[in-house]
N, C-alpha and C positions, 0 to 999 in steps of 0.2 A: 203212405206212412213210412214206408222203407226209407225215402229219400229223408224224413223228416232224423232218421237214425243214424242216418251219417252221417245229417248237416253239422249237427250239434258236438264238439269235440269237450270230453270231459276230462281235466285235467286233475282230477283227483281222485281214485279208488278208497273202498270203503274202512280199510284199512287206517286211509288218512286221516277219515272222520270218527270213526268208530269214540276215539276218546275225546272226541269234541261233543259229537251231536247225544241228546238224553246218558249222561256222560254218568249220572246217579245210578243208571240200570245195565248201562252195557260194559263201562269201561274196568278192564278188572283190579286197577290200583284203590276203585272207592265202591266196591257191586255193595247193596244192599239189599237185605234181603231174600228173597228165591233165586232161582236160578233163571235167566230171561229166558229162557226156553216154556219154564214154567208161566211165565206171564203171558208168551204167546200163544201157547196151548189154550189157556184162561180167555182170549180174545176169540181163536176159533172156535171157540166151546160158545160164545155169544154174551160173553161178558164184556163191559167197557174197562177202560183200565186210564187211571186218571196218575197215580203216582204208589210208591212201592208201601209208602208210610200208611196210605187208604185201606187194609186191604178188603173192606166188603165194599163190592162193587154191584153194581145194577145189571141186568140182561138188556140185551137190544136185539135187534133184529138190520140187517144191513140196508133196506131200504129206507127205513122210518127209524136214526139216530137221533136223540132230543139233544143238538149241540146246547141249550140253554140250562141243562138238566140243575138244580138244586139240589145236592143230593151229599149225605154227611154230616156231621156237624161239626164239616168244615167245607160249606157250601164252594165260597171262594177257591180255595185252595183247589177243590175239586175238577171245579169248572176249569180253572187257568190250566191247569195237569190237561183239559180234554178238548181245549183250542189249541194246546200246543203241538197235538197232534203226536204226542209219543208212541199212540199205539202203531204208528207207520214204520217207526224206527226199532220199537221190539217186534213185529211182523219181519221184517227186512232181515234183522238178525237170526230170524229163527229160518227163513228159507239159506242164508249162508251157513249155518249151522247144520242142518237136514237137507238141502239141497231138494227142499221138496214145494215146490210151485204154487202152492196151496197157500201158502203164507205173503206169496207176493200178492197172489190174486185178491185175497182178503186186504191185503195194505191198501191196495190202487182202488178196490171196491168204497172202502171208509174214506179214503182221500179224495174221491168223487162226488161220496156223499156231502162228505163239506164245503167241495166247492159250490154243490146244489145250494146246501145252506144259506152261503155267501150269497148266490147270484138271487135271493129270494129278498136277503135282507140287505141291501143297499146300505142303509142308516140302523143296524143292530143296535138295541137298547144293552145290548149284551157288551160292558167296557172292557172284555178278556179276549174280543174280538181282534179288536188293535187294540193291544198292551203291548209296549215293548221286553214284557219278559215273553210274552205266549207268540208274539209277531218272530222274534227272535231262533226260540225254538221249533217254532213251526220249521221257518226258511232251511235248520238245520238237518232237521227229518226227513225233510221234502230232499232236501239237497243228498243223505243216507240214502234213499229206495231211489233216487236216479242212479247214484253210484256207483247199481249191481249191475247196472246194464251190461257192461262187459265184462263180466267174469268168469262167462263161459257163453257155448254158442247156443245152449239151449235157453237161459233165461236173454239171448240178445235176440229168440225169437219172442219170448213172451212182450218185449217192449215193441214190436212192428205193431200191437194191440194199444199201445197207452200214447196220449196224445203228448207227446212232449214239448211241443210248443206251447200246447195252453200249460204245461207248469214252471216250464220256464217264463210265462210271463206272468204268473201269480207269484214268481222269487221275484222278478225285477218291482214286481208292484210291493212286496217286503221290503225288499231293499232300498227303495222311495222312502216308505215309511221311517224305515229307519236313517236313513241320512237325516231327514229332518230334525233339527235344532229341538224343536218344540216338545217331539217326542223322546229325546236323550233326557237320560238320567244322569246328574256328574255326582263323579263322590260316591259312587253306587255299585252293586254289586250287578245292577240292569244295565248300568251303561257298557259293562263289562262284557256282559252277555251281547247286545248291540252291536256292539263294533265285531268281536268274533266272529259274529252269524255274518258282514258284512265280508272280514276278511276272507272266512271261509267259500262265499259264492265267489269272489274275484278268482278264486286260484282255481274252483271249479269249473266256473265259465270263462277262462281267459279272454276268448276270442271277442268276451260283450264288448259291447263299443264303450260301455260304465264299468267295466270291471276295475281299470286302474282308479277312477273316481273314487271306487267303494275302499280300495284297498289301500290308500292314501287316507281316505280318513278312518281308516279304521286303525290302521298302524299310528295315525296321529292322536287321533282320541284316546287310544288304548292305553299309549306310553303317556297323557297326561294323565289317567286314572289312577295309572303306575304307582305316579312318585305321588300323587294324590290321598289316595287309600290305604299306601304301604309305605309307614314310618321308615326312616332310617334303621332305627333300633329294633323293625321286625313288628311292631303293633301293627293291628290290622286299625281300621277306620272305624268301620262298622260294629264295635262294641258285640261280636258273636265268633267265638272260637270255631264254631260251625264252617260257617260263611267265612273265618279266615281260609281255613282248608281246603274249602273248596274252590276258593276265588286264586289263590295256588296251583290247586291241579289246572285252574281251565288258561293262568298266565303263562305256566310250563308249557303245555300243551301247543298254545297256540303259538308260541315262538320256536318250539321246535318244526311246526308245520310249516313255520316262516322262513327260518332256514332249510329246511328240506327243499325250499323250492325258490333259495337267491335272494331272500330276504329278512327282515329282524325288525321288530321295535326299537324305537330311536335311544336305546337304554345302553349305558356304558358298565352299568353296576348291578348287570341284570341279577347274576346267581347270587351276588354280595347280598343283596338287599331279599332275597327269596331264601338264603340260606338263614340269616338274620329271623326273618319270619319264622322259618321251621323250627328255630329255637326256643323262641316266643313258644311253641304251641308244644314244646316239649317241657318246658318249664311250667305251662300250665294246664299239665297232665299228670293225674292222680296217680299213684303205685298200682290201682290197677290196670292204666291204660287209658280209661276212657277221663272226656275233658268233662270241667264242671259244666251244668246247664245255666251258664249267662247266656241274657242276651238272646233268647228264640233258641237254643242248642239239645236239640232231643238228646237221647242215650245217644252217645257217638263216641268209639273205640278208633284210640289208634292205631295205623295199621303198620305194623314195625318192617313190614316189607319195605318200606320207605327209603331209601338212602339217608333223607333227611331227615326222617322220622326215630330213623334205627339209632338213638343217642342213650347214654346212662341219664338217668332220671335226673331230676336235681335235688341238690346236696347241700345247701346253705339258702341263700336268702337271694332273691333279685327281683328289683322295682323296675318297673317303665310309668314312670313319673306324668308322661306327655298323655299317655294312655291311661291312666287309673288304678294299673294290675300292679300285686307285688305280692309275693311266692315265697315260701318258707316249705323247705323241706329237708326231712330227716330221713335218710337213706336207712340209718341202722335202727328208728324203731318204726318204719315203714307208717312216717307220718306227713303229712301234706297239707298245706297251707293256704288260699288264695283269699288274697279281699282286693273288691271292686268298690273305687270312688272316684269319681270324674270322667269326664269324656271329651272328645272334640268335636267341635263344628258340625253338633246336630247329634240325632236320634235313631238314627236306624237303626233297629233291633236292641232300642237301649230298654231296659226296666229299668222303674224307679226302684233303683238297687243300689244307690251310692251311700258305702260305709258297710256296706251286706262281706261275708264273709260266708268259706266254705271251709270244710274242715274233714280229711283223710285219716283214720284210723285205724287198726288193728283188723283191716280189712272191708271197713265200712264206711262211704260217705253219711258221717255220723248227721252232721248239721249241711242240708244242702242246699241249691239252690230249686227255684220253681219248675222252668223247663220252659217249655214251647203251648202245648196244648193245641193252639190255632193261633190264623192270623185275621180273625173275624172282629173287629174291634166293638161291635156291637154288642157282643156274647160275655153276658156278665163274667162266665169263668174266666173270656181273656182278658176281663178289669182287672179282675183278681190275682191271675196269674202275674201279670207286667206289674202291678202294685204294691207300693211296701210292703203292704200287709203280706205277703207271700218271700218275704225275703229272711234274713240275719240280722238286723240293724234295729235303729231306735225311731218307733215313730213318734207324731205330738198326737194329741187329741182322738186316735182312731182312724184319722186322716193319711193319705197319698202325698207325693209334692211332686214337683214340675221337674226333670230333667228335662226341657225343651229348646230347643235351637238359642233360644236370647238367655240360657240359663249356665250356659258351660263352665263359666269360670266360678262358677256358685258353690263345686263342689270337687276335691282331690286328694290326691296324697302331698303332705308336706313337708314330712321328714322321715328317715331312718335310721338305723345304722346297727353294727354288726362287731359287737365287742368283745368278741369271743366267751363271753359269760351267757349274752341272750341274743337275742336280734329284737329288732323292736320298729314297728312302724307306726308312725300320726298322719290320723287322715281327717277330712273336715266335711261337713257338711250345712251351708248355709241355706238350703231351699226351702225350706218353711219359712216363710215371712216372719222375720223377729224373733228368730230362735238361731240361735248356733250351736252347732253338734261336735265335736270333739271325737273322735275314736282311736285308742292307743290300745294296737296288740305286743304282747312281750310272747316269747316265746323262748323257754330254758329249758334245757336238753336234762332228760330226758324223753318229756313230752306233759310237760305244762304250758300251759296256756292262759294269760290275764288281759281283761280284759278290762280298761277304764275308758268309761262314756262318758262323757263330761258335758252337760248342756247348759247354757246359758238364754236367758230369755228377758224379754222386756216384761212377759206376761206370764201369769201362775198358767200350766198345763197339765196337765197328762200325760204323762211319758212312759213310751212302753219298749223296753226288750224282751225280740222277739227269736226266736230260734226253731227253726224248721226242722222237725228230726226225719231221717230213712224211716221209710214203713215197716222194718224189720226191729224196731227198738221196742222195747216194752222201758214205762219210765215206773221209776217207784221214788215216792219222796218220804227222805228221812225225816227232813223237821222244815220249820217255815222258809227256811233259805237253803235249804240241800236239797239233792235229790242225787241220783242214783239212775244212768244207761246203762241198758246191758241187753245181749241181744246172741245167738249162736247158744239157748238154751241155761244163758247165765255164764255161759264160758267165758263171752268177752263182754267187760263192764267201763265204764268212763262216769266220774261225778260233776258234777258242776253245781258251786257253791257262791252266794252273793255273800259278800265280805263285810261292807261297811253297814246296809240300812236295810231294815225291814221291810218289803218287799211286799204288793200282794201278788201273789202267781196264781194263772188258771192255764191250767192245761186243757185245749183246745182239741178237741176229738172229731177230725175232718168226714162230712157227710158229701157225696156224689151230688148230693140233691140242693146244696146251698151252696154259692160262691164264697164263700170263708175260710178261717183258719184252717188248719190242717190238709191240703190239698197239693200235691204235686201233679205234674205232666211231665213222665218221661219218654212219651210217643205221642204223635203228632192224635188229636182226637181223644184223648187217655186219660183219665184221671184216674191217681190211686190216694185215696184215705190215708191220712195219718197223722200226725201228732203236730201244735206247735205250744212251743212254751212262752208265757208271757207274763214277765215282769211288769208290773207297775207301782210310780209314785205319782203324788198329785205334787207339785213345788212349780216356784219358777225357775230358781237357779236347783240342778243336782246333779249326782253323778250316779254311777252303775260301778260296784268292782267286782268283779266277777272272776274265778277262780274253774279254771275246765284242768282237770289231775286228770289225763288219760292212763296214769301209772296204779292212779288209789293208792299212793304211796307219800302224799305232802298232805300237809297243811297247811296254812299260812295266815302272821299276825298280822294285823295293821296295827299302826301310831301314828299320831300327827308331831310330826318335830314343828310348824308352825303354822301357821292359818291359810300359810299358800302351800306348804310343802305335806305330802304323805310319804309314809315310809311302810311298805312291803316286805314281811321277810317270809323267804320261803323256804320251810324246815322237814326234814326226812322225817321216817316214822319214829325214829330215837332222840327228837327233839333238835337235831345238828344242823346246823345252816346252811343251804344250799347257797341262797344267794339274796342280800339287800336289793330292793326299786325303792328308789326315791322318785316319788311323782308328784310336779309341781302344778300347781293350780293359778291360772292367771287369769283376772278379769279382762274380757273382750271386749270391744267395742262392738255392739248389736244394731243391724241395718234392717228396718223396719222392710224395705222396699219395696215403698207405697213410688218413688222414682227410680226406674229403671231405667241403662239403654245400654245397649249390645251394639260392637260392630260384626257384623256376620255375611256369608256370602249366600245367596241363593241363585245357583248354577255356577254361572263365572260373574255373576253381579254382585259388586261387592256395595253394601249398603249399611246405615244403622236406624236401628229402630227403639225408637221414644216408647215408653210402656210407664201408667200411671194407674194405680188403683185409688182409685175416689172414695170406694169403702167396699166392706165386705165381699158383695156381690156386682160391682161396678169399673170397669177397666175403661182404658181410653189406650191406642197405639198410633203410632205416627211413623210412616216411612222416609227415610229418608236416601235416597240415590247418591252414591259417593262419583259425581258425574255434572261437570259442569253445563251437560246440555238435560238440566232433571226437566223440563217440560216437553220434553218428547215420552214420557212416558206416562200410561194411564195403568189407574190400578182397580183390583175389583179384593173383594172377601166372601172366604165361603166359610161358614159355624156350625162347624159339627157337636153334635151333644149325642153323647151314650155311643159312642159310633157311627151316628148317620147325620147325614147333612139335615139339616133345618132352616140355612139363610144361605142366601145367595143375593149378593149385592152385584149392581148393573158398573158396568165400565165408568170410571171418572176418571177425570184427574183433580180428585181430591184423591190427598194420600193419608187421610185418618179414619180411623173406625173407633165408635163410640159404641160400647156393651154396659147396659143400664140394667139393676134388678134381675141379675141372672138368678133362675130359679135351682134347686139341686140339681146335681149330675157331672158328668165331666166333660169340660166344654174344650176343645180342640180350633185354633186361630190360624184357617189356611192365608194364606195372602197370592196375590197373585198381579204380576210386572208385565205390562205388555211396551215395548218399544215400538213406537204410532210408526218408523220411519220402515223395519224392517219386518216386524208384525211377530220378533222376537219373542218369546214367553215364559216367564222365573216363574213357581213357585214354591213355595215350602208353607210344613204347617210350623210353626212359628214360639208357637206358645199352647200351654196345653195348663187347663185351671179344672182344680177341685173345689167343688163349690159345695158347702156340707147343707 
């Protein structure tokens, strides 16, 4: 074994990796939570440790670990936290910490156990086994506890003990995985992770005879993810301020480790476009710090130690039109703005949340959004959660709609502007079949807030606004269109008044025990109880004017100057006129969209796809390959309903799928591209139907 310790030259110390590998627990620009000394304590003690957000975790015993464990209710999440093998990489940190050998032996012992696991189950029914998010982190943990070997001469005696050839070719068998086409994720915050774990082993194992291989595609994958994921203007991709910030630390990271050692991603506009970002995530961060929960975003604060982060808040108004987001803030009555509508090219981490808005006050996310909860799609709470019904916005009927990959341009912002009187932005939502949504925010200094819904429809509905309150507000309603927030023991209060039309409201009082109204998730697992408000009218054409006085200090008239136009005045408590809105009202032309079709890519395949609803419960899609060689390719479908698969269609090359008589539930349209020549493989889910 000696000889096996000197063969191997390892070009990276732990130092290198420390803010690469489980970067959530070690690395100190983003620690959450305890302190990882405490996590490793927690591991010798005989507890599993799966991720920081988990924290009841299960005992084990070091012989007999159940790598398949179910365990949470957030099974997934749990498991993927305990293929990835983290606990190796908080072990490892805690013997460079204490210097006490006990923690290596416990790392190498549990990374033994897995390979046992491995070499039992050939064909694991277990899909967290090979995931490229868990393949990824493993390679990087694995690659952390080699990287003590030399840090001193007493843990270079503990390694003449550990077989390092066999882990070196359980990375080379990772890093297989991960070169593979089929297993990349593009446009992804996985494929991100992929290529890093990819670059990271090349600079570790220089001497491999694949190292250049890996690290060529890694630097090449990485830098298309780049300008992929990360707008010009600083939007992240991925519809989650979370996952912008974190997909940041791990693209700093990795290109400073790239120069550290003679090399860089192919990027000319590296910090342009990463400073650009950090602004984005400053603009849409609250006066206390922490960002709204769109989009999967638990409680997350940010960390002003940042260079990039350490900015003054903002102080007027700024839209990213391509992305959906636009921001309204008042520095001087410590007031905060953000509404989400539109997306791009797909869904990841998107809630059906277009036209939802958040709202910062007097020290309170008064109106906010859902959060995270899990990523268990099964779990009615995460229906709930990702669902309008858990948002700010207008829904029809009771019903959800489709944010999905063939839906993007169905919903955005499409006008603003900043007149130094108000700021004011228009945003649209078309995804209810035969309905168009209209939302126009005004916002006049000192901190009022109006709000005109405006919906349009072929058909009489149900239309409901709806408003998420923080769990710390107590509501009181003055009369059938008032009410009254206030929260800090009645110290701080906020009204919100419907202007034009009689209203019914029911205030929603969130139970743990039903997926319903009133329900937030501000930690991963968590739900806490409380309030939502909900307007309803029954019409087909109507609108919403709604009136939020965070001052309790206006009032405001309405008049119609004429059958398209309203006029708004908003008057101090002495009767004097702050400011005239003239809101004009214009008939839309309404698209049923019983024919669809999208042009979209799935991976680097760019394709369009035909969609037709027959009636109600009745779809037909048609793929079509933007590719003059389209009979090299065969295609399959897999139909998920409630979160779990229920169909799986066999290889053709027919490229339609016909859905007849869907029964309730919410039915999810994967697709999936195989090229006969290369054995290539696209998929996405595609489309996603609420069927009542």
């Amino acid at each position: 074994m000696e000889e096996n310790v000197k063969f191997y030259t390892y070009g990276l110390d732990p130092e290198d990796i420390i803010g690469i590998t489980s970067s959530v627990y070690l690395n100190p620009k983003i620690k959450k939570g305890r302190d990882p000394i405490s996590y490793a304590n927690s591991i010798m003690d005989g507890f599993l440790f799966s991720n920081p957000l988990l924290e009841d975790n299960p005992q084990y015993e070091i012989g007999n670990i159940n790598w398949d464990i179910q365990y949470s209710s957030s099974p997934s999440s749990y498991n993927l936290g305990l293929q990835a093998l983290d606990m190796v990489s908080i072990l490892s940190y805690g013997y460079l910490e204490t210097r006490q050998l006990k923690y290596l032996e416990r790392a190498y012992a549990i990374l033994l156990n897995w390979i046992s696991y491995l070499e039992e189950n050939q064909k694991p029914n277990n899909k967290y086994v090979w995931y490229d998010h868990s393949v990824a982190s493993r390679l990087l943990n694995i690659v952390y506890f080699l990287s003590i070997r030399n840090t001193n001469k007493r843990v270079s005696e503990f390694f003449l003990l550990v077989d390092e050839e066999k882990l070196i070719r359980l990375l080379e068998i990772h890093a297989e995985y991960l070169m593979n086409h089929n297993n990349y994720a593009y446009k992804s915050n996985h494929g991100i992770m992929s290529d890093r774990a990819l670059i990271t082993l090349a600079l570790f194992i220089p001497d491999n005879m694949h190292s250049n291989e890996w690290l060529n595609r890694g630097i090449e994958r990485m830098t298309i993810q780049y300008y992929q994921l990360l707008l010009s203007n600083g939007v992240y991709l991925e519809n989650s301020p979370t996952y912008s910030l974190v997909v940041l630390n791990w693209l700093e990271e990795i290109e400073c480790l790239l120069r550290k050692y003679g090399h860089s991603l192919n990027i000319l506009d590296f910090y342009s476009r990463i400073n650009n970002a950090y602004q984005f995530l400053v603009n849409a961060t609250m006066p206390n710090r922490f960002l709204p929960m769109w989009g999967d975003t638990p409680n997350s604060k940010i960390n002003n130690d940042s260079i990039y982060l350490n900015r003054p808040p903002l102080d007027g108004m700024s839209v990213y039109q391509d992305g959906g987001y636009a921001f309204i803030g008042d520095r001087e009555n410590n007031l905060w703005m953000g509404l989400k509508s539109g997306y791009i090219e797909g869904n990841a981490h998107k809630h059906d949340d277009d036209l939802s808005f958040v709202l910062y006050v007097k020290g309170l996310d008064v109106f906010l959004d859902s959060g995270l909860y899990n990523y268990e799609p099964s779990d009615p709470f995460r229906q709930y959660i990702i669902s309008a019904k858990a948002h700010n916005l207008i829904i029809v009927d009771d019903q959800s709609f489709s944010p999905s990959l063939i839906n993007d341009k169905r919903a955005g912002i499409i006008d603003w502007q900043d007149n130094r009187i108000f700021y004011y932005v228009k945003a649209f939502n078309t995804l209810y079949p035969g309905v168009s949504i209209e939302r126009r925010i005004y916002y006049i200094k000192p901190g009022i807030i109006l709000l005109f819904d405006e919906i349009q429809s072929l058909e009489e509905h149900t239309y409901s606004q709806l408003f998420q309150l923080n769990e710390h507000i107590t509501v009181n309603q003055i009369d059938q269109n008032s009410i009254e927030l206030t929260w800090e023991d009645n110290h701080q209060k906020i009204s919100v008044r419907q202007l034009a039309k009689d209203l019914v409201l029911n205030i929603h009082k969130g139970n743990k025990k039903f997926p319903r109204y009133g329900l937030i998730s501000r930690d991963l697992t968590k739900l806490i109880e409380t309030q939502t408000l909900e307007y309803s009218i029954y019409e087909r054409n109507t609108f919403f004017l709604t009136l939020i006085d965070t001052t309790n200090q206006f009032t405001a008239c309405v008049s119609k100057i004429s059958e398209e136009i309203l006029n708004i005045e908003i008057n101090n408590s002495k009767g004097i006129g702050l400011v005239s809105i003239p809101i004009e009202i214009k008939t839309r032309s309404i698209d049923s969209y019983t024919d669809y079709s999208a042009d979209v890519e799935i991976g680097n395949l760019l394709l369009r796809i035909d969609k037709k609803q027959i009636n109600e419960n009745s779809f037909s899609y048609i793929l079509n390959v933007s590719s003059q060689e389209t009979d090299q390719y065969l295609y399959t479908w897999y139909i998920h309903k409630n979160g779990a698969i229920i169909e799986k269609r066999n290889w053709s090359v027919d490229n339609t799928l016909q859905l007849s008589n869907l029964e309730a539930g919410i039915f999810e349209i994967q697709s999936y591209i195989r090229n006969k020549q290369t054995d290539n493989r696209f998929t996405r889910i595609i489309d996603k139907l609420y069927i009542a």
